[in-house]
Phi, psi and omega in degrees: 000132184279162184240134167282131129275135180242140209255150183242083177267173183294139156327134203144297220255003161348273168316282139014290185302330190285327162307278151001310206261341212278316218254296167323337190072035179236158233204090198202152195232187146249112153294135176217190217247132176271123177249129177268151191218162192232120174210108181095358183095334179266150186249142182245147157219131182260164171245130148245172152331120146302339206215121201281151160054025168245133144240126170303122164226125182280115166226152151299320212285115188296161178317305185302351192254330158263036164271297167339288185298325169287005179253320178291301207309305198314318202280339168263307211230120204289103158124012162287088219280296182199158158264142151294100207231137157309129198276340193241359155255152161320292187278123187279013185284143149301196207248144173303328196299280186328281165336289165306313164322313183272325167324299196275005145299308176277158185248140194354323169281340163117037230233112188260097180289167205292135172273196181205140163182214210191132182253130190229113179092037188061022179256149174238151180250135167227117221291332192218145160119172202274337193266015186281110185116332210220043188289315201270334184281352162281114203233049175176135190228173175210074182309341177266351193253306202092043169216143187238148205244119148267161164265123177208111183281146204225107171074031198087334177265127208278144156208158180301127200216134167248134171217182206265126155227145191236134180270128144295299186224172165264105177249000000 
C-alpha cells in the first residue's frame, strides 16, 4: 500500500521541485485550491497551492529508503528543506485518517473546488462543493473574500487552510 509524505520547501520553489521529483520516478503533487476573485463585475476562479511550501509525495517506499533518497535529492536540488514527521512517531506519512480527509476534499486532479452553501440562525449549511459534511472543520467565514478558514490536521499538526466558499444568502 502506498503512503502520502508530506515534504516541506522553500517558497517558490514548489512547482519546480515537483517536477524534479516527477522526473525522479516519485510520484508527488501539489494540492491546490480554486479562489474565487470579482473584478470589475467578472468572477474569476485561480488554482493556488492548498497548503504554501507543502509538497505531497505517494510512495510505496518505507520512511528510512525515503529519508535516504531525499538526502541525495538535496544535494542536486536546491529548496528541499524537510520531510514532515510526527513528533512522537517514527513515520512521517500521513495517518489513513489525515489521508482520507484530504482525499475526499480534492478532486481527481488534486484540486479542492468552491463549495456553495448558505448561512442560516448563524449556522453554516453547505449545499454543492467538496466541503459538504464538513461543515464542522470550518472555523472562520469571510462572505466579501468568499472565503472560509478549515482546521486540518497534516502529521498531527492542525493547520489553517482557506478555501473558496460562496455564502448565497443569510436567513
Amino acid at each position: 500500500m502506498s503512503h502520502w509524505y508530506v515534504l516541506f520547501v522553500r517558497g517558490g520553489y514548489e512547482q519546480e521541485i515537483n517536477e524534479f521529483f516527477n522526473l525522479e520516478g516519485l510520484a508527488s503533487f501539489i494540492p491546490k485550491k480554486d479562489e474565487i476573485f470579482i473584478r470589475q463585475g467578472k468572477k474569476f476562479i485561480v488554482q493556488k497551492p492548498l497548503y504554501k511550501n507543502y509538497l505531497f509525495i505517494e510512495s510505496d517506499l518505507s520512511q528510512l529508503q525515503l529519508s535516504q533518497l531525499l538526502k541525495s535529492f538535496k544535494q542536486r536540488k536546491e529548496g528541499i528543506i524537510k520531510l514532515l514527521a510526527y513528533e512522537d512517531e517514527e513515520t512521517p506519512a500521513l495517518s489513513e485518517e489525515e489521508r482520507k480527509f484530504i482525499e475526499r476534499l480534492l478532486n481527481k486532479n488534486k484540486v479542492l473546488e468552491t463549495s456553495i452553501g448558505y448561512i442560516e440562525n448563524d449556522i453554516v449549511v453547505i449545499t454543492e462543493g467538496p466541503l459538504v459534511g464538513f461543515e464542522s472543520s470550518i472555523t472562520k467565514i469571510d462572505r466579501h473574500k468568499r472565503r472560509a478558514t478549515l482546521n486540518v490536521d497534516i502529521c498531527g499538526r492542525l493547520t489553517e487552510v482557506n478555501v473558496s466558499l460562496e455564502i448565497l444568502k443569510k436567513i
